[in-house]
C-alpha positions as CSV (number, residue, x, y, z in Angstrom):
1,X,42.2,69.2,20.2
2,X,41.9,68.0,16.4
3,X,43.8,64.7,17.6
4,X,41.3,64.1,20.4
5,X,38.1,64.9,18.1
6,X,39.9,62.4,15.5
7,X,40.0,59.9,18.3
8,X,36.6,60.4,19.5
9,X,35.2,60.1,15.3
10,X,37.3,57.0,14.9
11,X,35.7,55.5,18.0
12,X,32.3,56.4,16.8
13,X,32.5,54.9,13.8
14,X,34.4,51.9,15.0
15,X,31.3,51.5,17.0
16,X,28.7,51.8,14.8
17,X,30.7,49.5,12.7
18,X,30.3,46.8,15.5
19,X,26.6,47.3,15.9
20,X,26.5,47.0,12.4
21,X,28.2,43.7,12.3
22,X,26.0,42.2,15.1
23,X,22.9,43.2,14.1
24,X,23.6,41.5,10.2
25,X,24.8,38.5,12.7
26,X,21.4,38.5,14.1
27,X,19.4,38.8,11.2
28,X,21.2,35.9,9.7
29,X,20.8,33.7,13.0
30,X,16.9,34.1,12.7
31,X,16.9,33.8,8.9
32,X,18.3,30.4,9.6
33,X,16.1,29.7,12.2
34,X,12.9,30.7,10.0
35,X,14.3,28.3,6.8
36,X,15.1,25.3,9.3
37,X,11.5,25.4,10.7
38,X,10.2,26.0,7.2
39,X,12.2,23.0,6.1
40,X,11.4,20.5,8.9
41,X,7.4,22.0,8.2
42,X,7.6,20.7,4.7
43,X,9.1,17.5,5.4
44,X,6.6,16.9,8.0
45,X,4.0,17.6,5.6
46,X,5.6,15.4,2.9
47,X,3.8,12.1,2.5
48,X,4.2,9.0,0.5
49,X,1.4,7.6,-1.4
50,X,0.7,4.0,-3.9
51,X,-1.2,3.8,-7.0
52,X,-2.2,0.9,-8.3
53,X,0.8,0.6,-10.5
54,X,2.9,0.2,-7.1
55,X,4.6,3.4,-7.6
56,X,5.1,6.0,-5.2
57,X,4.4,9.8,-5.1
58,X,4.9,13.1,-3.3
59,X,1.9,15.0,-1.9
60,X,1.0,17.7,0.9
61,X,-0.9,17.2,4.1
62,X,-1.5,20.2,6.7
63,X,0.4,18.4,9.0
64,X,2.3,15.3,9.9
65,X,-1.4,14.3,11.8
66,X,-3.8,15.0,9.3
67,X,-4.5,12.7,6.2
68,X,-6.1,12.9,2.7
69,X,-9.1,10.3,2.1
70,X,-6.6,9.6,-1.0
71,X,-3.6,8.9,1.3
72,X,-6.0,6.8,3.1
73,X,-7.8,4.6,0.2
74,X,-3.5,4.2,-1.0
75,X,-3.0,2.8,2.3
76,X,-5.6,0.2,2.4
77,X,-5.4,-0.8,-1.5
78,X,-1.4,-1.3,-0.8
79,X,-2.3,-3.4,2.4
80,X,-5.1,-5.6,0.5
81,X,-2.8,-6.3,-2.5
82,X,0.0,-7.1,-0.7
83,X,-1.5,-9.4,2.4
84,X,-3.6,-11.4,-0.3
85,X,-2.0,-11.2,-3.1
86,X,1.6,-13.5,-3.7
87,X,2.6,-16.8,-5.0
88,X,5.7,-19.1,-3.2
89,X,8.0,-16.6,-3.9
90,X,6.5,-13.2,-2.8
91,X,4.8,-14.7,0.2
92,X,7.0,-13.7,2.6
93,X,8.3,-10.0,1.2
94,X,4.3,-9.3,0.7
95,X,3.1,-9.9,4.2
96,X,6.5,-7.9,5.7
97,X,4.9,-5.0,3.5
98,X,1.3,-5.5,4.7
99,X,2.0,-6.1,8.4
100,X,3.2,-2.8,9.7
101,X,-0.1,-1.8,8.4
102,X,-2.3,-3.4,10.7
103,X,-2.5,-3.4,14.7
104,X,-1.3,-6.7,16.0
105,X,-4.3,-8.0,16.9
106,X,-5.6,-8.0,13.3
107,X,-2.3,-8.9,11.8
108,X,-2.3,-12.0,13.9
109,X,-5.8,-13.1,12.7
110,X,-4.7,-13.1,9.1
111,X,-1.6,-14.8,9.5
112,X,-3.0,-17.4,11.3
113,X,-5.7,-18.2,9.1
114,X,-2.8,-18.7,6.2
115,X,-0.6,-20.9,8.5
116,X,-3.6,-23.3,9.2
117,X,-4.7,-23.5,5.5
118,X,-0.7,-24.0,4.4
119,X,-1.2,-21.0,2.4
120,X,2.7,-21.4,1.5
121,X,3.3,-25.1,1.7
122,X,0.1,-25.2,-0.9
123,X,1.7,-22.6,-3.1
124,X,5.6,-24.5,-3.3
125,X,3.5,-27.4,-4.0
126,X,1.2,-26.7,-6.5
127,X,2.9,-23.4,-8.6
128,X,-0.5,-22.1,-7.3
129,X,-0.6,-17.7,-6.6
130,X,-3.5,-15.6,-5.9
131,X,-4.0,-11.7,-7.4
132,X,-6.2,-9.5,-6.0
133,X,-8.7,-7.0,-7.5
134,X,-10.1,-4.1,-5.2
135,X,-13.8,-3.3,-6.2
136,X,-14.0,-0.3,-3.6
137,X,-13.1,1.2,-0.4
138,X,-15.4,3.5,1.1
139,X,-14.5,5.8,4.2
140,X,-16.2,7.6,7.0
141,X,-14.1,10.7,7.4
142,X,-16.5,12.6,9.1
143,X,-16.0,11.0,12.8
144,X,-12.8,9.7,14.7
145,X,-11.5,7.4,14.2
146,X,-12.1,7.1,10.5
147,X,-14.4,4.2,9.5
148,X,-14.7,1.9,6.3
149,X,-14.8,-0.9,4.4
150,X,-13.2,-2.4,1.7
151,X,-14.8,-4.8,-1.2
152,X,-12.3,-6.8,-2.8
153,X,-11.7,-10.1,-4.6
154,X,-9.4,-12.8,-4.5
155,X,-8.9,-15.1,-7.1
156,X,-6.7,-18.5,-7.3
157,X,-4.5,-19.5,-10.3
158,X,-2.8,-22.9,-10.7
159,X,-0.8,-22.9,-14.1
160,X,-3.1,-21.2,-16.9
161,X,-6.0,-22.2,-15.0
162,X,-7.9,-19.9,-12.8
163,X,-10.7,-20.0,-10.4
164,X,-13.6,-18.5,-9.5
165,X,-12.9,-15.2,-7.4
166,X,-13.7,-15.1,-3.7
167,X,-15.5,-12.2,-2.9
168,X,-13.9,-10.5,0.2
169,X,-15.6,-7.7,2.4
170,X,-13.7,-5.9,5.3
171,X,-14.8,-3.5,8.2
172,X,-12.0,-1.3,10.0
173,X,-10.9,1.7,11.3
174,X,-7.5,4.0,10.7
175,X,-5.8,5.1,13.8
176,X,-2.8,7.4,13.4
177,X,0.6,6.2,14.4
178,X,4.3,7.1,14.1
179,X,5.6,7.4,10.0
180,X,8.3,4.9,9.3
181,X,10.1,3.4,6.2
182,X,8.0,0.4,7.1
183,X,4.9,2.3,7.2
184,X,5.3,5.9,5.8
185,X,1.6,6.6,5.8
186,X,1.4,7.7,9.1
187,X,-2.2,5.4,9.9
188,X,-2.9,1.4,10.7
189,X,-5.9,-0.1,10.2
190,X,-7.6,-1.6,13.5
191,X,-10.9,-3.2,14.5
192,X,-10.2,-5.6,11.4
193,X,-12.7,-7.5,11.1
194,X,-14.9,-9.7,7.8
195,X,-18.5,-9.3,6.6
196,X,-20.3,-11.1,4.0
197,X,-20.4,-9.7,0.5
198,X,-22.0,-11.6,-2.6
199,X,-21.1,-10.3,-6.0
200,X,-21.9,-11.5,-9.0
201,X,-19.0,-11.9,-11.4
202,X,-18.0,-9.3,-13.6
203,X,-18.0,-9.0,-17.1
204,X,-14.3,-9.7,-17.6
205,X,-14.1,-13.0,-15.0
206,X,-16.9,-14.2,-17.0
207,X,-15.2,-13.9,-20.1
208,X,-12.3,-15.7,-18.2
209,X,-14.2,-18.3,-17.3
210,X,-16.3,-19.3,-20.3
211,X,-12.9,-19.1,-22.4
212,X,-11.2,-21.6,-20.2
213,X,-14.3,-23.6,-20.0
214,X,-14.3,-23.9,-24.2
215,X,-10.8,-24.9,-23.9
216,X,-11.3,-27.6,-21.4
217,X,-14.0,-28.8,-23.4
218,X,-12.0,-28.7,-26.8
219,X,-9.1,-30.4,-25.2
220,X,-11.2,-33.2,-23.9
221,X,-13.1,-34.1,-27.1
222,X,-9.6,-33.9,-28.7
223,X,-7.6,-36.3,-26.3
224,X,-11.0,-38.6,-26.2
225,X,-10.3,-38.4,-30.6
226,X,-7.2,-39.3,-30.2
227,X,-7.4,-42.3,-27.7
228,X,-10.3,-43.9,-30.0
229,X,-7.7,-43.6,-33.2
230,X,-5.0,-45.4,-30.8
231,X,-7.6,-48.4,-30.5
232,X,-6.5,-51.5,-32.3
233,X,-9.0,-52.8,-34.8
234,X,-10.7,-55.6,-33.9
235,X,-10.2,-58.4,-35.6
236,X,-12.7,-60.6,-37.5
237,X,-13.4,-64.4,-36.7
């Protein structure tokens, strides 16, 4: 009898050893099921965003879907400074970066426009570039899709010399796509489309322009000096 009971304890505990052991096996398995859908939450959420300085950053959205007015304003100050901004060697890498940010209906448009005005050809030929300068972008995030327009200027330089900026306005909407390396925001901008806007210039292209203006002016009255002291003297009959 004391054998058997020993039998029957040992197999007792033996079994609430295994139910032990299986339900620790259990808790693990859903432990790692709750981290892995935590962790693929937070990298759905993560999101990559430019500042001016070209850098990028980390921050949170509530979903892989939904996007911050600041992710947004990023996205179309990174497409606006790359797609008008380059010289002869940047042309290229710049409108790789700006293109998977527009449908192809508005990319088309652009790239157009720049082959028939030799954008390229005229920047190998000349040393010319143009830079950018983004006065505002102002969204409708209120209603879908999101609406807004951006104000912007371009201006041309060829050597030290620069020109007067063209003032750029431009209507569109943002339209959620898939995130990629080539366009991690997420959104494209569609409906592209221009509208007039008139600026005056600003304090700093002023400045700008009235210092290279003195210079021009200096430079002439010194190479018209210098061609009337390389005169001969005329000589006396």
């Amino acid at each position: 009898m004391d054998k058997l009971k020993d039998l029957t304890q040992t197999y007792s505990t033996m079994r609430l050893i295994t139910l032990g052991s299986l339900l620790v096996a259990a808790l693990s398995v859903l432990a790692a099921v709750a981290m892995g859908v935590h962790a693929y939450g937070s990298v759905g959420k993560r999101v990559y965003v430019v500042g001016q300085s070209g850098t990028s950053q980390m921050a949170m959205s509530d979903s892989p879907e939904n996007h911050t007015a600041y992710e947004m304003r990023n996205l179309v100050r990174y497409f606006a400074l790359n797609m008008y901004g380059h010289d002869q060697y940047t042309y290229k890498n710049n409108l790789n970066a700006a293109l998977p940010l527009i449908d192809d209906v508005g990319g088309r448009r652009i790239y157009t426009d720049f082959k028939r005005q030799d954008v390229l050809g005229t920047y190998t030929k000349f040393g010319a570039r143009t830079t950018v300068a983004v006065d505002s972008i102002v969204l409708n995030t209120q209603e879908l899709p999101v609406r807004g327009r951006l104000y912007m200027r371009q201006t041309g330089f060829l050597g030290d010399r620069q020109s007067k900026s063209q003032p750029m306005g431009v209507a569109f909407e943002l339209t959620n796509t898939y995130r990629s390396e080539r366009n991690p925001f997420g959104m494209q901008l569609t409906r592209f489309d221009y509208f007039s806007y008139q600026p005056g210039a600003n304090a700093a292209e002023k400045r700008a322009l009235e210092r290279q203006a003195e210079r021009d002016a200096a430079e002439l009255a010194a190479a018209a000096e210098a061609a009337a002291a390389a005169k001969p003297p005329k000589v006396e009959e």
